[in-house]
N, C-alpha and C positions, 0 to 999 in steps of 0.2 A: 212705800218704796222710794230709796233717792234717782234721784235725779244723773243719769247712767253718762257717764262720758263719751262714750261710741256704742256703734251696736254691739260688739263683744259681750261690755259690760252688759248692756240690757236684756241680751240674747240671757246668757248668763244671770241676771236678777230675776225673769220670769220662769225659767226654769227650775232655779232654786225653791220658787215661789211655789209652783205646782207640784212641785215632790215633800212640799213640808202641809200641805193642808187636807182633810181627808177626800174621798169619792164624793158626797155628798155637798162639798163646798167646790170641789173639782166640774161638777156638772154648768156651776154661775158661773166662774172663771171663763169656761170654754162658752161657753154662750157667752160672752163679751167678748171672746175673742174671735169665735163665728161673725158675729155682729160689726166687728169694726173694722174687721179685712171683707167681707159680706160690701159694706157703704164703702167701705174705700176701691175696691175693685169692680165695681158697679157703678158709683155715682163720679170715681176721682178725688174723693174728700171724704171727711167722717167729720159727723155734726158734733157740737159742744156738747161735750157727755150730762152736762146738765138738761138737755132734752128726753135723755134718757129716759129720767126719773127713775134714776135705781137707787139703792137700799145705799144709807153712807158707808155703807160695809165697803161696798163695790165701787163706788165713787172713786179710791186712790188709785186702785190696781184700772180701774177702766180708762184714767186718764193717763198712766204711766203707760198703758199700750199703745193708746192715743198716739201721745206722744211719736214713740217706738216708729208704731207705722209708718207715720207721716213722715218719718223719715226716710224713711226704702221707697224703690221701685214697688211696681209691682210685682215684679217676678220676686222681688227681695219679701215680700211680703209670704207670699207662697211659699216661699222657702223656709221662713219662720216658722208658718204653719205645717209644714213637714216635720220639722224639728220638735216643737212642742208635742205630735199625735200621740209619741209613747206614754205619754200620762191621760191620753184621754179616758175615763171613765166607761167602762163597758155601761151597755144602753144605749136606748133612744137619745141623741141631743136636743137639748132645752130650745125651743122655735124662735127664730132672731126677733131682734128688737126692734122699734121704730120708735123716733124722736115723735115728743110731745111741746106744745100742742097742737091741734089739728090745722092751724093757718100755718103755721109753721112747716108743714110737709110740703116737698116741692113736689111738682106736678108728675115730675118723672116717677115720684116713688109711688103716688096713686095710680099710677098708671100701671107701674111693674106687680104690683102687689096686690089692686085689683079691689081696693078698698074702700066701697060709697061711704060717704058723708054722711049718711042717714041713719046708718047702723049701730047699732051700742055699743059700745067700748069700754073696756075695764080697765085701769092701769093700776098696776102693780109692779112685781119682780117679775113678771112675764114682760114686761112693757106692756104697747098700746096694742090690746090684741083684739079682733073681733069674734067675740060672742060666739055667732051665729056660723063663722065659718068653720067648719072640723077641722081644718090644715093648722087653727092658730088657738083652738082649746086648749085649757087647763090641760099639760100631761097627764094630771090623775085622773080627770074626765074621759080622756080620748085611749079609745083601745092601742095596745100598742105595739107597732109594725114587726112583724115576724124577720127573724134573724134570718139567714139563710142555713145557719146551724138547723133552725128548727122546722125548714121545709126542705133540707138537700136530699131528704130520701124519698120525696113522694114522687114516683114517677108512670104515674102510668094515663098521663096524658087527658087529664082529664080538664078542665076548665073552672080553678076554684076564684080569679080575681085575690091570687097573693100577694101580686104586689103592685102597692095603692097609689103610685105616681111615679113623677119622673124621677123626682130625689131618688126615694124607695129604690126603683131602678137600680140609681147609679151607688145604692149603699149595694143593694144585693151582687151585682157586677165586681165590683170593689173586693168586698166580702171574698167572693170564687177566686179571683184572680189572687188573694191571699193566703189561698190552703195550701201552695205550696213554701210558704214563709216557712214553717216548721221542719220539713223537708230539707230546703236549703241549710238552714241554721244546725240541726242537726248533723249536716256535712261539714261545717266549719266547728264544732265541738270535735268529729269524731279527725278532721284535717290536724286540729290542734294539738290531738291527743298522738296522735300517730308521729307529727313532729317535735313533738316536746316543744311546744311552741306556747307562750302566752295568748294572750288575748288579744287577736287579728282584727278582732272590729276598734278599732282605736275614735269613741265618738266622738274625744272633742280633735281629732285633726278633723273629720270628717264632715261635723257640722261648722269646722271652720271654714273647710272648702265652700260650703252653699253661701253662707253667711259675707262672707269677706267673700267684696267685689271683688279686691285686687289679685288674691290669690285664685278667684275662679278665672278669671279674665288669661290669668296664666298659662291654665292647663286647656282654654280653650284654645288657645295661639296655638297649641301641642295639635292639639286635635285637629284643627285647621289645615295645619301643615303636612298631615297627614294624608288628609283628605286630596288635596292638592297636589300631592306627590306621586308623579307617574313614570317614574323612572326607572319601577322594574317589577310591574303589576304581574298577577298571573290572569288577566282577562284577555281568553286568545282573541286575536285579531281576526279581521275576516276581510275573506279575499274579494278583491273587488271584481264583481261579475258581468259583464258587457253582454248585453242586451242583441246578439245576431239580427239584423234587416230582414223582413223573409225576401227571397229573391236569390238565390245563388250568386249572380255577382257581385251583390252588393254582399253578403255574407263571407265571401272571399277576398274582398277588398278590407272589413274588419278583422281577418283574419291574418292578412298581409303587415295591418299595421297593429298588432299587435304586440306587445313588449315583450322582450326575448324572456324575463323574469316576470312572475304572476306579481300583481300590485295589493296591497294589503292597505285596509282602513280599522281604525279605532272599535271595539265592541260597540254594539248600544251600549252596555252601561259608562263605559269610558266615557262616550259623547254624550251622555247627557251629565254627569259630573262636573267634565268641562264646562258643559251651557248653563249650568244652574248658577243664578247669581250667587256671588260672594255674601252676601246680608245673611239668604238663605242657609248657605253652608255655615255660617258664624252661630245663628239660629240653632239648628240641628248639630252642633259642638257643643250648646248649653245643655239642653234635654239630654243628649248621651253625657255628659258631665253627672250634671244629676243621677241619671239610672246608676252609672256607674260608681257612686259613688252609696247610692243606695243596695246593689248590689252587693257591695262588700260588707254589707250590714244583713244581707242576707235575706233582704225584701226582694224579690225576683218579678211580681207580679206577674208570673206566666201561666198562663190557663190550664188549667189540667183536661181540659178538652184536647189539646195535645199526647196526653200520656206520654210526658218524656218525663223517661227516670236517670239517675243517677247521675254521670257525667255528663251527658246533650242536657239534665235539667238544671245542674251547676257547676258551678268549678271555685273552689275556696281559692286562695290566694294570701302569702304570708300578709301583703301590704297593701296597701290603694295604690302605692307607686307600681307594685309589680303588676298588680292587674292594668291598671292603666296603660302600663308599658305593651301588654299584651293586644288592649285594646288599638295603639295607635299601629305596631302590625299587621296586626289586622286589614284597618285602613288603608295601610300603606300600599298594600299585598293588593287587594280586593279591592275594585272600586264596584264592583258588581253588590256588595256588602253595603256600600253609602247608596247603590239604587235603591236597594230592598227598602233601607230603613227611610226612604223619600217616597214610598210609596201611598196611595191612598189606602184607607182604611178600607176592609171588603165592604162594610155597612156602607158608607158613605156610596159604594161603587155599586152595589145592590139597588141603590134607592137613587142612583142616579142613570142609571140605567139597567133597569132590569128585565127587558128584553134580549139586549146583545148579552150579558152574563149568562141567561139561562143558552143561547144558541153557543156561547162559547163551552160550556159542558157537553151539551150533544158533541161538536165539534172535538173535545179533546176524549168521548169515550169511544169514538168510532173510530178516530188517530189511532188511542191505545190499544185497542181490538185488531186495526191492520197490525200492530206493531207488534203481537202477542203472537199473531199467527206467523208473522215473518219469523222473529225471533223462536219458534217453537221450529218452524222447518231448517233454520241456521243449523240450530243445536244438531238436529239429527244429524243434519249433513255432515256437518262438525266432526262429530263422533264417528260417523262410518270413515271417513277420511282417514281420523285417527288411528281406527283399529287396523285400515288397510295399511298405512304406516308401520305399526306394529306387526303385521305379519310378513309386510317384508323386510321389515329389521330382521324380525327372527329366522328367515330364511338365511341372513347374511355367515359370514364366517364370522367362526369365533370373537376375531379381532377385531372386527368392524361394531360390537354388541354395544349398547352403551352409548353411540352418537346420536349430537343433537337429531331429533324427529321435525318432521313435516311443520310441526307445532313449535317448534325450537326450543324444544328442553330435553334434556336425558329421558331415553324411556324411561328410565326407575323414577321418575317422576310425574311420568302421566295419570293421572286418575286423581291428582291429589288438588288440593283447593287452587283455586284459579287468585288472580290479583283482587278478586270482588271477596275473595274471604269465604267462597264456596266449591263444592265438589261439582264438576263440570253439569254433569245431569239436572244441579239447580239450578245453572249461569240464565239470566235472560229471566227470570220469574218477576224482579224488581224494577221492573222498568216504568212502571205505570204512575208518571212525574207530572203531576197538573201543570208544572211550569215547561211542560216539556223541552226539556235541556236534553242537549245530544248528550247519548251515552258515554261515558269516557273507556268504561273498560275494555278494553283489547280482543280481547277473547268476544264478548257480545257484539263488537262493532265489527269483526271479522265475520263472526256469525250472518250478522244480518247483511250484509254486503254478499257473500256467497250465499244467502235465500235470496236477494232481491235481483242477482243475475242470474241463478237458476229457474226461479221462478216468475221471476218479474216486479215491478217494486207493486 
């Protein structure tokens, strides 16, 4: 390989490189390219590929990476390795390599890797591997790790030990959150076809976006600005609520100075958008760059532990500009939307506290339960309301037939779907929101407001 003038070029020469050689030469390739983003985002550096001791086949192309690397960030690095995954070879990947010889390992790497000085070692095209431990055997030797293709259907809870570590783990995670790839892509063929439209996934704008700082740095300013733009959010505000003294007079004296208009403050999510440093938000601009730009490629990585189908599981888009453009909308719009995506992961929240998680479950299904029975007594009421409305509309004269009801619509429209998109009789069933968000629609907030003065809250 020459000697590449920018990353373009070399993005571009390794590429080239991996689509003209077959699977089987594809397996080495990517194992020195695990291997030298592996040492360089690990250690900060990646050792003289003459440590390696690899076959002089591998020698050019391992030090043209070399190279490569050392040239990016690290997130530049990640991003490469994004770019190259479509040629990775179906299979187990070949287990990284470690520089020889053994005085020559720095202390960190025997340390991370977990490798006595005592033990046998082989060196070959595996590199310096140990013998004795199962994690760094010969592939043909060591059984080999089940896909999640060839365990997604066992389920009946049994306890077999499927999978063999933390990697393992995070390939099978990986894997699941992948099944809806097909899915997606599928919708952007049949988006295509419906619009007479060429080929929406455009790679090379797209792996130019990751690749090229300057052009990422761009669309991050975009995002930025978005985020930071609160000029005409839809997060309602909340009323600021004063605390009454118990004491009658003193309760009468706060009420004396009271403001003749109610005072209104920022949402939570408003105020923490505000308060999160700018580093952060600039952070959280890159990551959503990425997705979004992997999106449009039709990698979705959303769980099908969701079961969301069709449009909540994607949305094609002619261009990355159009969907972007859709993206910073969004932002604009929602700042409740930049809370979500700043939140901690459930895992992380689980294992950091998992006492308060399990009482906040109890807590939101005894909420949901009062809130089931309020909403069950609203409707009735609701409805008798209605019908009494109705009979004495139909009492009235002729002329009077037809005006707005109690409910404020034309009787010849009572009975018909409410603004939730349902026939009144269902209204109220969907209420049951872990995030417990006030209800928005009309008809069930009237509901539950006439159960909780008739009956009490």
């Amino acid at each position: 390989m020459e000697l590449a003038k920018n990353t373009q070029d070399a993005t571009d020469s390794i590429i080239k490189w991996l689509g003209s050689v077959n699977d089987e030469l594809r397996f080495s390739q990517f194992q020195i390219l695990d291997t030298l983003a592996w040492h360089y985002v690990r250690f900060g550096n990646i050792p003289a590929i003459g440590e390696f001791r690899l076959p002089q086949d591998d020698v050019e192309f391992a030090t043209f990476v070399s190279t490569h690397f050392q040239s990016l960030n690290l997130e530049g690095v990640g991003a490469q390795l994004r770019i190259f995954e479509r040629f990775r070879p179906a299979g187990k990947p070949l287990p990284l390599l470690y520089p020889q010889p053994e005085d020559m390992i720095p202390q960190s790497y025997a340390d991370d890797v977990q490798q006595p000085a005592s033990k046998k070692r082989r060196v070959g095209q595996q590199g310096q591997m140990d013998m004795d431990d199962p994690q760094q055997q010969d592939p043909q030797q060591q059984p080999a790790r089940q896909t999640l293709d060839q365990v997604k259907d066992i389920k009946d809870h049994t306890w077999r030990g499927l999978v063999e570590d933390r990697d393992h783990a995070q390939q099978i995670i990986f894997e699941y959150t992948a099944l809806e790839h097909a899915d997606a892509q599928r919708m952007i063929e049949n988006y295509q076809i419906k619009n007479n439209l060429a080929d929406i996934v455009n790679d090379q704008e797209l792996q130019d976006i990751l690749s090229n700082p300057i052009k990422g740095k761009a669309y991050v300013f975009e995002l930025f600005q978005a985020m930071v733009d609160f000029t005409d959010v839809v997060d309602k505000q909340l009323k600021v609520r004063t605390r009454k003294p118990r004491g009658n007079q003193a309760a009468q004296q706060v009420d004396a100075n009271a403001p003749a208009e109610p005072e209104y403050k920022d949402s939570l999510a408003v105020e923490r958008v505000k308060n999160t440093p700018d580093a952060i938000l600039e952070a959280l601009c890159w990551i959503l760059l990425e997705s979004t730009v992997e999106a449009q490629r039709g990698n979705i990585y959303t769980s099908p532990w969701q079961n969301m189908k069709n449009h909540r599981l994607y949305e094609p888009y002619k261009d990355f500009r159009t969907r972007l453009d859709t993206v910073l909308e969004a932002l604009r719009k929602s700042k409740a939307l930049i809370d979500n995506i700043m939140g901690t992961s459930m895992v992380r929240r689980l294992a950091a506290v998992p006492h308060d998680m399990l009482h906040r479950k109890y807590a939101n299904n005894a909420l949901n339960a009062k809130r089931d029975v309020q909403n069950k007594a609203g409707i009735l009421m609701l409805n008798r309301l209605r019908a009494e409305s109705d009979a004495s509309a139909a009492r009235q004269p002729p002329e009077h037939q037809g005006e707005a009801s109690a409910a404020g619509q034309p009787l010849e429209n009572q009975g018909e779907a409410s603004a939730a998109g349902q026939p009144l009789e269902n209204q109220g069933e969907e209420v049951n929101d872990e995030n417990m968000d006030a209800v928005d629609d009309e008809e069930e907030e009237w509901a539950r407001q006439l159960s909780a003065a008739t009956y009490g809250p």
